[in-house]
C-alpha positions in Angstrom: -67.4 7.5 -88.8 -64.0 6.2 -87.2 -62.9 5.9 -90.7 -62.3 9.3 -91.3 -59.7 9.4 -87.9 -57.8 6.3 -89.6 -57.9 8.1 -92.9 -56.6 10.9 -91.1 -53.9 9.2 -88.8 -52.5 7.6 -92.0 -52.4 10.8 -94.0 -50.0 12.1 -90.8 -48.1 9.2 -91.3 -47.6 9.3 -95.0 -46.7 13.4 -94.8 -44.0 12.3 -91.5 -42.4 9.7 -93.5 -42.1 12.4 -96.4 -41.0 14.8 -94.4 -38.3 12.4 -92.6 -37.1 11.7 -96.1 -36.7 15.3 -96.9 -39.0 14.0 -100.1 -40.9 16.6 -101.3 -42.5 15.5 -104.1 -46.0 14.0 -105.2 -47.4 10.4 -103.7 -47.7 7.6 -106.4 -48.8 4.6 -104.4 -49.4 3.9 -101.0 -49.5 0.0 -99.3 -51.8 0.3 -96.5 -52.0 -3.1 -94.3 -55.7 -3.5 -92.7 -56.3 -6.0 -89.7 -58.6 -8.5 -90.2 -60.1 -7.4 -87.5 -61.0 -3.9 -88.4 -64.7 -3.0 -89.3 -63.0 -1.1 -92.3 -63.3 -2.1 -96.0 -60.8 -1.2 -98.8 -63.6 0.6 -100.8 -65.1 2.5 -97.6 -61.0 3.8 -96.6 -60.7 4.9 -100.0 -63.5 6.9 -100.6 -62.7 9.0 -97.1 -59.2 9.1 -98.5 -60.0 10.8 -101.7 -62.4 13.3 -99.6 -58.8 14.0 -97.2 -56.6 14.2 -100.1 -58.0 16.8 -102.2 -55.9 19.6 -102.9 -52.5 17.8 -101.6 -49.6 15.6 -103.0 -51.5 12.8 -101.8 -54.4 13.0 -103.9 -53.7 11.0 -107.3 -52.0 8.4 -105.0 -52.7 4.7 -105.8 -54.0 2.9 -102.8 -53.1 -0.7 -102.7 -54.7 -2.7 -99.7 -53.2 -6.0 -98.1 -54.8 -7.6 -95.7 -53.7 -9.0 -92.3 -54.6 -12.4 -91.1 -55.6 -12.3 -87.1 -53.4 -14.1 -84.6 -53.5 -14.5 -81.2 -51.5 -16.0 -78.6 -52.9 -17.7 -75.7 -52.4 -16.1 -71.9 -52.7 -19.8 -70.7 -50.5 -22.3 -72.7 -48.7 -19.7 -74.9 -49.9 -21.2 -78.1 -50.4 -18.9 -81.0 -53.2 -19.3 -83.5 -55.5 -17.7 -86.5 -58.8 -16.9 -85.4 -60.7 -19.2 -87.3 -58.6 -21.7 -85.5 -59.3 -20.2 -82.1 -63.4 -19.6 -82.3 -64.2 -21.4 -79.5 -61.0 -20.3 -77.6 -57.9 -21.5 -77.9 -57.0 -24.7 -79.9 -54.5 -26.0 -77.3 -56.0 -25.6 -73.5 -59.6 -24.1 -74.5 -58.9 -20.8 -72.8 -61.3 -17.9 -74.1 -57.8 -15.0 -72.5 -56.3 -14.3 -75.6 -53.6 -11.6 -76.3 -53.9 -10.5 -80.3 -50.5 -10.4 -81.7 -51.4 -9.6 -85.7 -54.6 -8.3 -87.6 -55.8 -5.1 -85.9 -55.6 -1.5 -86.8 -54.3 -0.2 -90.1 -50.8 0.7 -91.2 -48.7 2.1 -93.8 -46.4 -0.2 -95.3 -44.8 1.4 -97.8 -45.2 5.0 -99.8 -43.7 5.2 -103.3 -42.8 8.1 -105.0 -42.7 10.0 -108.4 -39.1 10.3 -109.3 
């Protein structure tokens, strides 16, 4: 059920960046970026989403979903890498200590307005 605290730290974000703007006015589409590496589908987000928005500006919004590719960069040898390249550790000295530099967590990337 982790799904429903990123639902509910994006909502926060979304109502920030409105307020910031001094926008006032109803949500029509929202980019959300999702890490690779989150245990999150579009679908699942979505659905918890709808649930959170009811009642609110938020709640006809379009949700459009990108996806992040994982990267990592290696403690060792610096080399950066995907992680299908790295599956046995990193490509360039083998080392399994890894920093992830892209592909975790979920963000907003943009939030578009009605006019």
């Amino acid at each position: 059920m982790h799904e429903i605290g990123l639902v509910d730290d994006i909502i926060s974000v979304i109502r920030a960046r409105l307020k910031a703007s001094g926008e006032d006015s109803k949500v029509k589409k929202v980019n959300i970026l999702i890490g690779e590496l989150e245990h999150v589908t579009p679908d699942h987000f979505e659905f918890h989403f709808r649930e959170r928005a009811k009642g609110t500006s938020l709640e006809n919004a379009e949700l459009s979903f990108k996806k992040v590719v994982a990267k990592f960069k290696c403690k060792g040898c610096k080399k950066e890498f995907s992680g299908r390249e790295g599956l046995n550790g990193c490509p360039g000295c083998g080392s399994k200590i890894n920093d992830i530099i892209a592909g975790s967590g979920i963000s907003v990337e943009s939030v578009e307005i009605y006019d």
